[in-house]
N, CA, C and O of each residue as an XYZ file, in Angstrom:
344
protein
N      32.458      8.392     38.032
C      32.791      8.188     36.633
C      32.206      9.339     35.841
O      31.042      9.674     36.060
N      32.778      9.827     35.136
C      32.267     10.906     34.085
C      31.697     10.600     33.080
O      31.352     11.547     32.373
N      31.348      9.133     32.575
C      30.367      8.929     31.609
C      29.471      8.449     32.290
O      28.788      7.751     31.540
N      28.942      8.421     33.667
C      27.863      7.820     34.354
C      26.298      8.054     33.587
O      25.501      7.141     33.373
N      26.103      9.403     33.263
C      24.795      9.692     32.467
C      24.630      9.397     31.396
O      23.595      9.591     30.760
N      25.738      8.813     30.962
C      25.361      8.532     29.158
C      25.432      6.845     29.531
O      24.844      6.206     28.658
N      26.079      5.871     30.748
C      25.829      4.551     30.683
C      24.104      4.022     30.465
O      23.854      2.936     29.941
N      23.296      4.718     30.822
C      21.986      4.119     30.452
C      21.330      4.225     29.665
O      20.147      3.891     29.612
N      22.318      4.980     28.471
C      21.984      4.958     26.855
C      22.710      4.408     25.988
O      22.607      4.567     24.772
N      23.732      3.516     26.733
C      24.298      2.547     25.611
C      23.972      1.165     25.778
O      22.981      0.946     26.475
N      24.621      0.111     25.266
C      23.777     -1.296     25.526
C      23.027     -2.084     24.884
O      22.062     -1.471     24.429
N      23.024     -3.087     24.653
C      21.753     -3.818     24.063
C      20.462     -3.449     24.445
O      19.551     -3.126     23.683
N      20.422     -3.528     25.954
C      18.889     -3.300     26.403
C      18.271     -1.691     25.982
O      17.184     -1.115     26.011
N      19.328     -1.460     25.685
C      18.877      0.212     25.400
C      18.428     -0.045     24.022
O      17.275     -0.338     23.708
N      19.492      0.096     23.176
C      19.002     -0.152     21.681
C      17.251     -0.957     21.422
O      16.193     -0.554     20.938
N      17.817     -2.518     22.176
C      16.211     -3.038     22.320
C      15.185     -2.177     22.537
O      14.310     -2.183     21.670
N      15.021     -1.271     23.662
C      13.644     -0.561     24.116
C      13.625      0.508     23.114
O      12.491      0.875     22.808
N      14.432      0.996     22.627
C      14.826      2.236     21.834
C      14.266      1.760     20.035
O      13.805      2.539     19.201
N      14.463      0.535     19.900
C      14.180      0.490     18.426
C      12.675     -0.418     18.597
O      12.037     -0.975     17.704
N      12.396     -0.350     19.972
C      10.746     -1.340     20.356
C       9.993      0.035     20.170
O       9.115     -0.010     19.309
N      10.130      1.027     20.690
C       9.894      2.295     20.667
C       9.149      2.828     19.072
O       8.021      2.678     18.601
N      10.541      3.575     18.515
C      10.428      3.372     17.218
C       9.574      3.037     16.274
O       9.003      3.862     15.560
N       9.306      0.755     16.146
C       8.538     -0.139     15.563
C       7.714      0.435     16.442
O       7.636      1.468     15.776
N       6.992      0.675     17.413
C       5.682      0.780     17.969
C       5.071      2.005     17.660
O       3.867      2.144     17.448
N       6.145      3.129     17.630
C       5.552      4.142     16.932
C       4.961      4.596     15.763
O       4.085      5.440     15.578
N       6.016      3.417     14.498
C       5.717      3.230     13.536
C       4.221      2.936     13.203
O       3.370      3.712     12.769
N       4.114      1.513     13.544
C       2.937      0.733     13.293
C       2.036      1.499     13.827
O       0.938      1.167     13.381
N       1.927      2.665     14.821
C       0.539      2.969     15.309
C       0.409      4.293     14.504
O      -0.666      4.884     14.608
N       1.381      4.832     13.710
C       1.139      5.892     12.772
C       0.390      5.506     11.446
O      -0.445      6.235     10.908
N       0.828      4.137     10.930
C       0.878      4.105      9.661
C      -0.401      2.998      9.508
O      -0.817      2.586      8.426
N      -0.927      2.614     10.835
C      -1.590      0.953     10.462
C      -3.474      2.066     10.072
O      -4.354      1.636      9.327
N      -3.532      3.200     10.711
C      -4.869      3.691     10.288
C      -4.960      3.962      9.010
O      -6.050      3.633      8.543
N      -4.025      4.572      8.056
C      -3.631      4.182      6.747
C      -4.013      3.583      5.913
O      -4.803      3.749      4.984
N      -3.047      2.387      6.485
C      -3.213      0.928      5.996
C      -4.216      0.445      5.893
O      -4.709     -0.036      4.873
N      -4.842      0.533      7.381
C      -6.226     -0.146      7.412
C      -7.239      0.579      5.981
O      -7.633     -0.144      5.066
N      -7.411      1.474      6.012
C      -8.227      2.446      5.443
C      -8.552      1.909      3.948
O      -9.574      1.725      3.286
N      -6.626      1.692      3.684
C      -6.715      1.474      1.867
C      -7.168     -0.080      1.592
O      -7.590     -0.568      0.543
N      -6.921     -0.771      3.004
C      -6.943     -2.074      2.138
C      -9.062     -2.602      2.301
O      -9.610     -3.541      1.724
N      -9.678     -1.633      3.212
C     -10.978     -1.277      3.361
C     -11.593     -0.826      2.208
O     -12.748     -1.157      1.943
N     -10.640      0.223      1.173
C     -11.266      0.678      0.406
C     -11.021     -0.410     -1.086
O     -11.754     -0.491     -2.073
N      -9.712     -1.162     -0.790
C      -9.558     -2.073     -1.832
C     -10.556     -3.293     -1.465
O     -10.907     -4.040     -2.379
N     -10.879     -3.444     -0.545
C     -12.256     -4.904     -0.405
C     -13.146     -4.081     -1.086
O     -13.483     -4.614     -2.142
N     -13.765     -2.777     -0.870
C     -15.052     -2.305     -1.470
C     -14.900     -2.526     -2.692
O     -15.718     -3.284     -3.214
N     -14.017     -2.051     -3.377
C     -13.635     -1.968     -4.517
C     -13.648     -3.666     -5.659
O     -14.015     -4.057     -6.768
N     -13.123     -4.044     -4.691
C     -13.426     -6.190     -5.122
C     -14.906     -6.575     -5.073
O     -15.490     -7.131     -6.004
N     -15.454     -6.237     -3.922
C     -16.611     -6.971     -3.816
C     -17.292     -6.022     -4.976
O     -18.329     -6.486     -5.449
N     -16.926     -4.977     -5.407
C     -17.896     -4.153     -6.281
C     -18.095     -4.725     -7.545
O     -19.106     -4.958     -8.207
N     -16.623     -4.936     -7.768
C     -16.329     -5.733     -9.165
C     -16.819     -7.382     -9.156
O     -17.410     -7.838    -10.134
N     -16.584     -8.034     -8.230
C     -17.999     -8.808     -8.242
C     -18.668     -9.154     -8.318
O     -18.997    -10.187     -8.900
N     -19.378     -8.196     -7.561
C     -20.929     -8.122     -7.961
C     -21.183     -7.982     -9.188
O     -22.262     -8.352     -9.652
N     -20.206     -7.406     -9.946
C     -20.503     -7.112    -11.984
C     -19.914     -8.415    -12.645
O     -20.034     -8.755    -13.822
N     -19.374     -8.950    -11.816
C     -18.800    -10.690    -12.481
C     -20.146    -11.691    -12.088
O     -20.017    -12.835    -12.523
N     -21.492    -11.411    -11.284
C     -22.438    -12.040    -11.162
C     -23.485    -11.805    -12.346
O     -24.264    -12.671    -12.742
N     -23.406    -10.722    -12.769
C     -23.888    -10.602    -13.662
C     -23.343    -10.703    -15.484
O     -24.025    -10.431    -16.472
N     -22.161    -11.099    -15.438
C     -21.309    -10.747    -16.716
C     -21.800    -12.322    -17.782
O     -21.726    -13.528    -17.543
N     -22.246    -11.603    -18.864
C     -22.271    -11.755    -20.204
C     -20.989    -11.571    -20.849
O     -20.436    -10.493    -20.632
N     -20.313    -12.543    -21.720
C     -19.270    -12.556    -22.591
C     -19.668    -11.609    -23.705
O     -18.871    -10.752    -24.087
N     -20.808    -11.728    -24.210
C     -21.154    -11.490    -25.195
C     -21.569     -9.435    -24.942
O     -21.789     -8.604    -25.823
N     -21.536     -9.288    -23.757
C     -22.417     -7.786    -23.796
C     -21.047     -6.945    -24.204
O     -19.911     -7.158    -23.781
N     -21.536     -5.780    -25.282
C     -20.445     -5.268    -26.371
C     -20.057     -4.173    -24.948
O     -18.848     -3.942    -24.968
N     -20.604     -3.624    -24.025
C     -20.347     -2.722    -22.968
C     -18.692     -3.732    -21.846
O     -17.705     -3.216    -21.321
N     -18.905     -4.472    -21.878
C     -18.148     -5.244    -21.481
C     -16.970     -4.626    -21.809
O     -16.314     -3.854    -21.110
N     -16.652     -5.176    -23.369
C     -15.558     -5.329    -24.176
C     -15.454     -3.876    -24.122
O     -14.351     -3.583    -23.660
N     -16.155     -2.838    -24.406
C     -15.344     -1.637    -24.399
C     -14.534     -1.232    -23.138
O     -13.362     -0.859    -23.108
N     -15.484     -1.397    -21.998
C     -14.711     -1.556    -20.608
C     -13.515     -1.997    -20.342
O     -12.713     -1.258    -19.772
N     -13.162     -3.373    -20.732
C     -11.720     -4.523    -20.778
C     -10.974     -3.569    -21.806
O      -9.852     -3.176    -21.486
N     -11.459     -3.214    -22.886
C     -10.481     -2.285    -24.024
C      -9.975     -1.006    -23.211
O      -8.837     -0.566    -23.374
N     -11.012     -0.363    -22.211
C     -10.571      1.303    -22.010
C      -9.807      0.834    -20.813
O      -9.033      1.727    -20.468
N      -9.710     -0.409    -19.908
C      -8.683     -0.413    -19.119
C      -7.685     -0.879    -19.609
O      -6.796     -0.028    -19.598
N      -7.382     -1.765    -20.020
C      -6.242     -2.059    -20.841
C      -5.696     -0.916    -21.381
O      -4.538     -0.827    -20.971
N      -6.025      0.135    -22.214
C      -6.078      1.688    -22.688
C      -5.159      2.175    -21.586
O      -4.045      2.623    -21.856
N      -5.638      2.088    -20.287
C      -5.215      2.623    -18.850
C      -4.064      2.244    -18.849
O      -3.068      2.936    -19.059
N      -4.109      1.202    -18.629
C      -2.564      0.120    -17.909
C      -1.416      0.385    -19.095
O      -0.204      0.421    -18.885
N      -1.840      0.501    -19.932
C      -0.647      0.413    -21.007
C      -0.113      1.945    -20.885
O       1.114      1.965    -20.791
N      -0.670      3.136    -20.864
C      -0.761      4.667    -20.637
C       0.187      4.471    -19.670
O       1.399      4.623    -19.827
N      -0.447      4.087    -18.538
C       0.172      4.407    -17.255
C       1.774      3.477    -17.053
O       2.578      3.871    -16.208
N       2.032      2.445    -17.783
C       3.510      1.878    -18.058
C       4.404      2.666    -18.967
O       5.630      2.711    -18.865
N       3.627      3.325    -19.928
C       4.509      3.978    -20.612
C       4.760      5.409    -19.671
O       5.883      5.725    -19.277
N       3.706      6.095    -19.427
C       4.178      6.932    -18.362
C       5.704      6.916    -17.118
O       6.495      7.790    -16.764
N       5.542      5.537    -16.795
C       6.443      5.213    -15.885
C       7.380      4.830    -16.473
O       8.396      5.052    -15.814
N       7.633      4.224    -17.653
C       8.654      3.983    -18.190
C       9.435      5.250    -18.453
O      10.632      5.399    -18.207
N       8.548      6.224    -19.029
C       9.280      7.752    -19.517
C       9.650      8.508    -18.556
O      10.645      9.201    -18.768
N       9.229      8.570    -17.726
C       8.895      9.058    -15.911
C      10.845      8.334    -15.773
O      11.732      9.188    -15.752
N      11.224      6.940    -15.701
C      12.059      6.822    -15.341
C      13.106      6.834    -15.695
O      14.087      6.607    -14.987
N      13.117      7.252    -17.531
C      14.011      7.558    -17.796
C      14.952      8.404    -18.220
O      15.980      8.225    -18.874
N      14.212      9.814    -17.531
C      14.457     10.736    -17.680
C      15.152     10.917    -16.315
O      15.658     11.999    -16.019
């Protein structure tokens, strides 16, 4: 048969090992990454935390803090808003 060398690249079982391949390659590229950010997002929680063990309603350092992020978040939506509509 003259397509004999290409029969063991068509098929379900092919596709299967071929896209197992792929997903396996994927996940072992991208999971050190992953791991990394969501390591640096726990530090980042437990940090904030630790400043919710200590938090006063009343301390005026607070409120400027909650004001200059809020400051942030609103910046950074309008950014993206303008960002997308251009």
């Amino acid at each position: 048969m003259c397509n004999s060398h290409m029969a063991d690249r068509m098929g379900t079982p092919y596709l299967q090992r071929t896209l197992n391949q792929q997903l396996t390659n994927h996940i072992r590229n991208t999971l050190p990454s992953f791991r990394n950010k969501l390591q640096s997002q726990l530090l980042a929680m437990e940090k904030e935390v630790e400043e919710y063990k200590n938090f006063r309603p009343d301390d005026p350092t607070r409120k400027t803090k909650a004001m200059m992020q809020l400051v942030t978040y609103l910046f950074l939506i309008c950014c993206l808003l303008h960002c997308s509509v251009q």
